[in-house]
N, C-alpha and C positions, 0 to 999 in steps of 0.2 A: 698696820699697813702704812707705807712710806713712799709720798711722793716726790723724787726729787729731783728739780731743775728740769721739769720734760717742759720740752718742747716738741711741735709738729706745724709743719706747714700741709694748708692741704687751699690749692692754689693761692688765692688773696687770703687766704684767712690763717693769724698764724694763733697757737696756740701758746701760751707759756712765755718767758719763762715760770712756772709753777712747781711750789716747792710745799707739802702739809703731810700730816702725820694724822691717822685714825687709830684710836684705843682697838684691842678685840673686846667684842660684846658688847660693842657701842652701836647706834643708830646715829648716821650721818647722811646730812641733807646738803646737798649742793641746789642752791638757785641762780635764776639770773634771767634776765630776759631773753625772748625769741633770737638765736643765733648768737647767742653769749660765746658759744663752747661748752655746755653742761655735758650735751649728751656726745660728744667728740671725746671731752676727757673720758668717757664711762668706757668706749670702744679703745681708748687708748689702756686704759687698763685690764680690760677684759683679753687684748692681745688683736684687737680688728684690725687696728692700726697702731702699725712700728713708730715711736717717735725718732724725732730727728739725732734727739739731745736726749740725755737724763736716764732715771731709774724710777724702774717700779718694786719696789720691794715687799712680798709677803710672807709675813712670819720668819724675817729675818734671811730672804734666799731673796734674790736677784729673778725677776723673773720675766724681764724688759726683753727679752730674746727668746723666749718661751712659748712654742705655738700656744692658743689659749687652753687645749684639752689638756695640759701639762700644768694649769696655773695656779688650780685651786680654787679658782674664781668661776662663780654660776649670774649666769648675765639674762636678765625676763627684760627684752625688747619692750617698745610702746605695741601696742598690738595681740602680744602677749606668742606669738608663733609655734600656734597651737600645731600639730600632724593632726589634720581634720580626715587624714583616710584614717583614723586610731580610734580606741577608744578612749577616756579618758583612764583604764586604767593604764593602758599602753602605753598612754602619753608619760604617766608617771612613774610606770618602770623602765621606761628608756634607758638611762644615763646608767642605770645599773645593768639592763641586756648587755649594753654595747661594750662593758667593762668585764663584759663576764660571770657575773656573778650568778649561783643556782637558781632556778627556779621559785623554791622554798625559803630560800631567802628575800629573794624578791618580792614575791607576795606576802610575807610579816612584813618586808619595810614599806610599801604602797596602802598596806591597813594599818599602819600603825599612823605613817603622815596624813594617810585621810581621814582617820579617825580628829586627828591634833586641828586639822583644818576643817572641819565637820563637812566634807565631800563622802563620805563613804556609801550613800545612796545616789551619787553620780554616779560610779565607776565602769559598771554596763553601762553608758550611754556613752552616745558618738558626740563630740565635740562641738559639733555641729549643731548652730540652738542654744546652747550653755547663752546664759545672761552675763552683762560687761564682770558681776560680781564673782559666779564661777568659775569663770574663765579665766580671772584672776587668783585665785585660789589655787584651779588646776597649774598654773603657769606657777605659780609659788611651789606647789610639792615637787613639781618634776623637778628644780633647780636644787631643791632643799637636802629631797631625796639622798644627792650624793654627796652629800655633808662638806660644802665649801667652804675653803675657811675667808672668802668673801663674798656676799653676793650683792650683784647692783642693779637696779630696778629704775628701766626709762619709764618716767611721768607714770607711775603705775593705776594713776588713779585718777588718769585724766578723760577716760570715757565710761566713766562713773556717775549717777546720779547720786545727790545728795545725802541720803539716806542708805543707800551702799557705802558709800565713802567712811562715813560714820559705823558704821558695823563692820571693818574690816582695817579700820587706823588701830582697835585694839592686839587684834592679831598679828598686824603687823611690829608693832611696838613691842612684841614677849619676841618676836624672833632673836634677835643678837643673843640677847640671855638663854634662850630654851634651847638653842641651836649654837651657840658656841663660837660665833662669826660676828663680821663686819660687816653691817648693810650701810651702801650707799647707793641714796634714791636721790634720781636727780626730779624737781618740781618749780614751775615756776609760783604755786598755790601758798601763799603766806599762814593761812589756817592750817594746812596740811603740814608745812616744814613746823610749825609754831608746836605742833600736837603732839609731834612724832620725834623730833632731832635732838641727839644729846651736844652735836656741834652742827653748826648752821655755817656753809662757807656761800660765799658770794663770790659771782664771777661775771665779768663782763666783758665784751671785744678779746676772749679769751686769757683773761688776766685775774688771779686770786686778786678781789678789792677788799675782803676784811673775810674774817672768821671767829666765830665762837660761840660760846653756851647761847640758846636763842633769847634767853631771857637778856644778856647783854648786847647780842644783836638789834632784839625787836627792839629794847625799851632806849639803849646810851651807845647807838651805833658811834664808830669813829671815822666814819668816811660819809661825807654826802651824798654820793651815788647810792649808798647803802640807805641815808636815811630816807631816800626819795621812795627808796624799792622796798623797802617792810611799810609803805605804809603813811610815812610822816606828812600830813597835809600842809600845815604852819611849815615851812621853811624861809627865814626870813633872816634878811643882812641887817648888823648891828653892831653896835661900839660896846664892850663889857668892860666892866671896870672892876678890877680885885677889892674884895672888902674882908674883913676877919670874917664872916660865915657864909663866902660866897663868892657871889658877883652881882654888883648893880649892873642892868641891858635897856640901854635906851633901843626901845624901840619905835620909829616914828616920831611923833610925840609921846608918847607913854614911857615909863622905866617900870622894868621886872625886875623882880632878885630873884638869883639861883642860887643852889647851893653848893653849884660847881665855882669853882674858883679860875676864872679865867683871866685874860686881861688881853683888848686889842677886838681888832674885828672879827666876827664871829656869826655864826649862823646861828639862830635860837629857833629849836627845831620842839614842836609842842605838835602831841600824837592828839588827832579831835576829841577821843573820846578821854583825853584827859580833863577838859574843862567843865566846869560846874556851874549852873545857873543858883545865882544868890538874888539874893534881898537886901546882904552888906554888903559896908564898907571894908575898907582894910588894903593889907598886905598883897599886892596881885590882885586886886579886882578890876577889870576894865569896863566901864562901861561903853556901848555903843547901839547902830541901828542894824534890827536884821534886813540882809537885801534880799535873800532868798530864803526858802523853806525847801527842803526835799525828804519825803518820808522813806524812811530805810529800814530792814528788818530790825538793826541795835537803837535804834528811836529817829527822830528826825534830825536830820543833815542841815546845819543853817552856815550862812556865812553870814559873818558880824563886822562893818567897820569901824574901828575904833582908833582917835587920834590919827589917820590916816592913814589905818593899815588894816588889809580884811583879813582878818580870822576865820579858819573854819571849825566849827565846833558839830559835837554828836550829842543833843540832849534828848532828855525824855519830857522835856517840857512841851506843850503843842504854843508853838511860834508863830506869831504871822509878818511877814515884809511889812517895814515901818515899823517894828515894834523899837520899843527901847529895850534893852537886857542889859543886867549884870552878868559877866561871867570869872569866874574865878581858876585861877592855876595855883596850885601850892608849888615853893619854890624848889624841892626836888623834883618837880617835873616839869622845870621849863631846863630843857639840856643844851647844851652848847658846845658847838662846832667849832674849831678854829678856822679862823677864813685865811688859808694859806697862800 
């Protein structure tokens, strides 16, 4: 699937221009902050909204002019827009009633996806009642049912308790492969995109800011808005200086080495839970005072100043404000930004 050059105004807010490309049988994730454009681009693909500029292209056909029932594409709203006068099995032979399909057909393909999604003891009930978990399930077959060859999913897992969420990232994750299609879910959840995405794109004020595998997103973003938004606490301006296995980073008063080779001013972007409480000396150790303590489910949250610049660190140490600490970064994980 191929997105290219769309644009869309829709009053002050303009969309694009945005130009990306998805594998089939991939899992892709769009993020971004509250009114980015996430869930605009999903309607502009889906066919809600005509853009102004540009192409949608799936499986190699043009489909930018295409009312959405013509697309190919299965679109599960935030809410999940259940037919609550239905039953749940009703809801999930919909898209096949209205296409025509037999009766007997119908009912193997409704027991066959509720089986895949282990709903098959819903099917007699009404809609009505179903828990956020169900009801996302039910919203998953009805779309699936008619075998898309993309389907896109707003925040699907955003009125989810935590333990729902967790028993239903795996199922969603066999979909592209077991089912032969494109998913793109838009999320602004960094754990959820992290668990689930084979491409992670970023978007903000309706503009692609970067994309790719999440592993290169979360850990060696290329955009600061990016590093801000997975996550990065330490973001901090600095002079690098190119060395044969790296880069010297005056920070403050302190100097890091990286192993990125950079040279010039730069942003040195260290994720908290990257740092290590030592006992040495050495290579990237800083020492400093904790100002605060906060305790967090991944261990406690401290800030450290050190040489004149506060660190934020995630250890498993128990800390307390005024303590002294060492803390250590190995030099492939202090990453660097160009400051353009």
């Amino acid at each position: 699937m191929r997105l290219i050059n769309i644009e869309l105004r829709i009053g002050s807010f303009k969309l694009g221009p945005l130009s990306t490309s998805m594998a089939n049988r991939t899992y892709n994730v769009i993020m971004g902050p509250t009114g980015s454009g996430k869930s605009t681009l999903l309607k502009v693909i889906a066919g809600a909204y005509r853009p102004n500029s540009g192409s949608v292209i799936v499986d190699g056909v043009d489909v930018t002019n295409k009312p959405p029932e013509l697309r190919g594409i299965a679109y599960v709203p935030q809410g999940y827009a259940l037919f609550d006068h239905m039953t749940v099995y009703g809801n999930i032979e919909y898209g096949l009633k209205v296409r025509g399909m037999p009766k007997s057909i119908r009912a193997r393909e409704v027991y066959r996806i509720a089986e895949d999604l282990g709903i098959v003891n819903l099917l007699n009930r009404k809609v009505n009642g179903l828990s956020g978990g169900e009801s996302q399930k039910v919203a998953l077959a009805r779309a699936l049912i008619v075998r898309p060859r993309v389907l896109l999913l707003d925040e699907p897992m955003s009125m989810m308790d935590v333990s729902t969420r967790e028993s239903l990232i795996p199922i969603l994750r066999e979909i592209p492969r077991k089912y032969d299609t494109v998913v793109i879910h838009v999320t602004h959840d960094r754990d959820e995109a992290y668990a689930l995405a084979d491409k992670v794109i970023i978007i903000n004020n309706g503009r692609l800011i970067e994309e790719g595998e999440p592993e290169e997103v979360f850990t060696r973003p290329k955009r600061l808005f990016t590093a801000q938004f997975v996550g990065f606490t330490n973001i901090i301006p600095a002079k690098a200086v190119k060395t044969q296995g790296g880069s010297m980073v005056h920070v403050g008063d302190l100097t890091l080495h990286s192993s990125e080779g950079i040279e010039g001013s730069v942003y040195v972007c260290i994720r908290p839970e990257w740092f290590n409480v030592t006992n040495e000396g050495g290579l990237n150790v800083i020492e400093g005072t904790v100002l605060d303590v906060e305790r967090g489910r991944m261990g406690y949250r401290v800030r450290v100043n050190a040489g004149g610049v506060t660190f934020n660190a995630v250890v498993q140490s128990k800390l307390s404000s005024g303590d002294v600490v060492k803390l250590s970064i190995p030099p492939d994980m202090v990453h660097l930004i160009p400051a353009y």
